[in-house]
C-alpha positions as CSV (number, residue, x, y, z in Angstrom):
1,X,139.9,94.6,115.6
2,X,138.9,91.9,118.3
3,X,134.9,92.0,118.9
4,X,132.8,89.1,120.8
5,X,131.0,86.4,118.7
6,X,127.5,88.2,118.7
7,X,125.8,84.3,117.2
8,X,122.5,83.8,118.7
9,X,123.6,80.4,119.4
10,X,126.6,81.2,121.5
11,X,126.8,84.9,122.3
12,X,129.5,84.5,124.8
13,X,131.8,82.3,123.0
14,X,135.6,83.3,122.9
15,X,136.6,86.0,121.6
16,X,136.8,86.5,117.5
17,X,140.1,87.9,116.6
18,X,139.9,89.4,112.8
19,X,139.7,92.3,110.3
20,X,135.9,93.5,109.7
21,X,134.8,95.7,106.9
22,X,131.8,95.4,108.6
23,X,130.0,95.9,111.7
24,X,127.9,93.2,113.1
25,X,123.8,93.7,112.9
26,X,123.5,93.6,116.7
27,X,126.7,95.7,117.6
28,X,128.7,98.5,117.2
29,X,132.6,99.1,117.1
30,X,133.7,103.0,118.1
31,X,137.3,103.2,117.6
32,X,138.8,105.7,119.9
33,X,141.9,107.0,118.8
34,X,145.2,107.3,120.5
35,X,145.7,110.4,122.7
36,X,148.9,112.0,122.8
37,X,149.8,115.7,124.8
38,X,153.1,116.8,126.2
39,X,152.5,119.2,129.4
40,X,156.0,121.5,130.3
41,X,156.8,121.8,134.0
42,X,158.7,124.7,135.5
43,X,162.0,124.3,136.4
44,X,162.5,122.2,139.5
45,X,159.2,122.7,140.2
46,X,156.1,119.9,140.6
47,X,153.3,122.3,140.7
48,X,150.4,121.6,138.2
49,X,150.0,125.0,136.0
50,X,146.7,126.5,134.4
51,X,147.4,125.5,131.1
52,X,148.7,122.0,132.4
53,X,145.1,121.6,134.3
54,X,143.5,122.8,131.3
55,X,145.2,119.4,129.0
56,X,144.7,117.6,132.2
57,X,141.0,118.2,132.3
58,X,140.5,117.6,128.5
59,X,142.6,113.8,129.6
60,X,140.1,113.4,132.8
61,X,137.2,114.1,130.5
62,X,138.0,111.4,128.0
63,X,138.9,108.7,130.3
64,X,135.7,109.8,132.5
65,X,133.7,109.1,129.0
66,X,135.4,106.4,127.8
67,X,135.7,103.4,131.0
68,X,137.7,100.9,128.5
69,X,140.6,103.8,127.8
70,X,143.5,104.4,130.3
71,X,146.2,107.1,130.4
72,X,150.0,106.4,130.1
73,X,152.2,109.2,131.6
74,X,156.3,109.1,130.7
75,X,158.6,110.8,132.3
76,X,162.6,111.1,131.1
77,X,164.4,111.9,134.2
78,X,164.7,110.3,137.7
79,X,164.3,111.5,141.1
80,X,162.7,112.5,143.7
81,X,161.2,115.9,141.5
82,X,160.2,113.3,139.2
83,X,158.0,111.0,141.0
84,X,156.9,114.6,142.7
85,X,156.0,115.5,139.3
86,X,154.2,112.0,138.2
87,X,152.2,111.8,141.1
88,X,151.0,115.1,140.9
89,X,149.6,114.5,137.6
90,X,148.4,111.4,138.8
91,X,146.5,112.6,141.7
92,X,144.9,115.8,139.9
93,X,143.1,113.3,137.5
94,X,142.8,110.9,139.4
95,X,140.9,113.1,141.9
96,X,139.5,114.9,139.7
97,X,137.3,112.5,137.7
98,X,137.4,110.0,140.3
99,X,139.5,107.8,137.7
100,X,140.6,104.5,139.3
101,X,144.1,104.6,139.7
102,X,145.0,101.4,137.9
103,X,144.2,102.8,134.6
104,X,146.8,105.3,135.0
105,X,149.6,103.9,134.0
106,X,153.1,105.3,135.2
107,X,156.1,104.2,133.2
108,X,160.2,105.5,133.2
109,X,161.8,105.4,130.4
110,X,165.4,103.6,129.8
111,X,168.1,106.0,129.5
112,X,168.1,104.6,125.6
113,X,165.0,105.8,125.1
114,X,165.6,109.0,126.7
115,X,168.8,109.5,124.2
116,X,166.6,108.5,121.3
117,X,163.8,111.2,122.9
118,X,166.7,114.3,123.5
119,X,167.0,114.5,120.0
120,X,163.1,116.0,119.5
121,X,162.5,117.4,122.6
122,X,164.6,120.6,123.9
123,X,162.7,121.0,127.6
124,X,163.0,116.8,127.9
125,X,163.9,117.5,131.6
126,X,160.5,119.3,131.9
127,X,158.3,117.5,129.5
128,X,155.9,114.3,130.6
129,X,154.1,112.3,127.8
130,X,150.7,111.8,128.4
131,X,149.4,109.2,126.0
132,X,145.9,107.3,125.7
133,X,146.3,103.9,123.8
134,X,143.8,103.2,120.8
135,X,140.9,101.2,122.1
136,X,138.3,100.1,120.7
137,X,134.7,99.6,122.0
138,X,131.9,97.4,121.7
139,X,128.8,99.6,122.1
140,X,125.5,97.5,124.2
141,X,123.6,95.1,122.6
142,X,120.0,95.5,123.5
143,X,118.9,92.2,121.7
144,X,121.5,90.1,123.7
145,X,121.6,92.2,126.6
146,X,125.6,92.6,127.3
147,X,128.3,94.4,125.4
């Protein structure tokens, strides 16, 4: 875990890179787990479903909730359908929650990877990989007056 120094003496010093068992007196850690979903497109087809809008919404909730997290969304193929179909995802939450685009994080995988992902995924040509990093979050510090 990495939390700020919460000293009385120096409350802004660097950073304090270590394993707690504990959580400091004037702080609090929340550990927000990672996120993972797989939303199914049609075939050749970019248009956001119900059921995709309904994971979608659940995604735009958390990072609406939770300003530290971002979203990372992977996509197999290539193409213009692809970057149709990114973008699209993009935009809805984007839009949506009035997320900041730079915590949505696009990313196209190597065509090693995509081998490596063929073998547990029958619809890969469909699927994108929606995926929320763990973070962790230092809760406000009244006493000190920062996070």
């Amino acid at each position: 875990m990495a939390i700020h120094s919460f000293s009385k003496t120096n409350p802004i010093s660097h950073p304090l890179i270590t394993e707690l068992n504990y959580y400091p007196e004037q702080g609090m850690l929340v550990a927000f787990p990672t996120h993972y979903d797989v939303i199914y497109f049609e075939n050749d087809s970019s248009q956001l479903t119900i059921n995709m809008k309904t994971i979608l919404n659940n995604i735009g909730y958390l990072l609406d909730t939770y300003k530290e997290t971002y979203l990372v969304i992977t996509l197999h193929t290539s193409g213009d359908l692809a970057y149709d179909r990114l973008y699209s995802v993009v935009d809805y939450i984007a839009m949506q929650f009035k997320i900041e685009q730079e915590r949505i994080q696009i990313m196209l995988t190597s065509q090693e990877e995509t081998k490596h992902y063929k073998q547990y995924e029958k619809n890969w040509k469909n699927s994108t990989e929606l995926i929320m990093p763990k973070t962790i979050i230092v809760t406000y510090d009244p006493e000190l007056g920062m996070y």
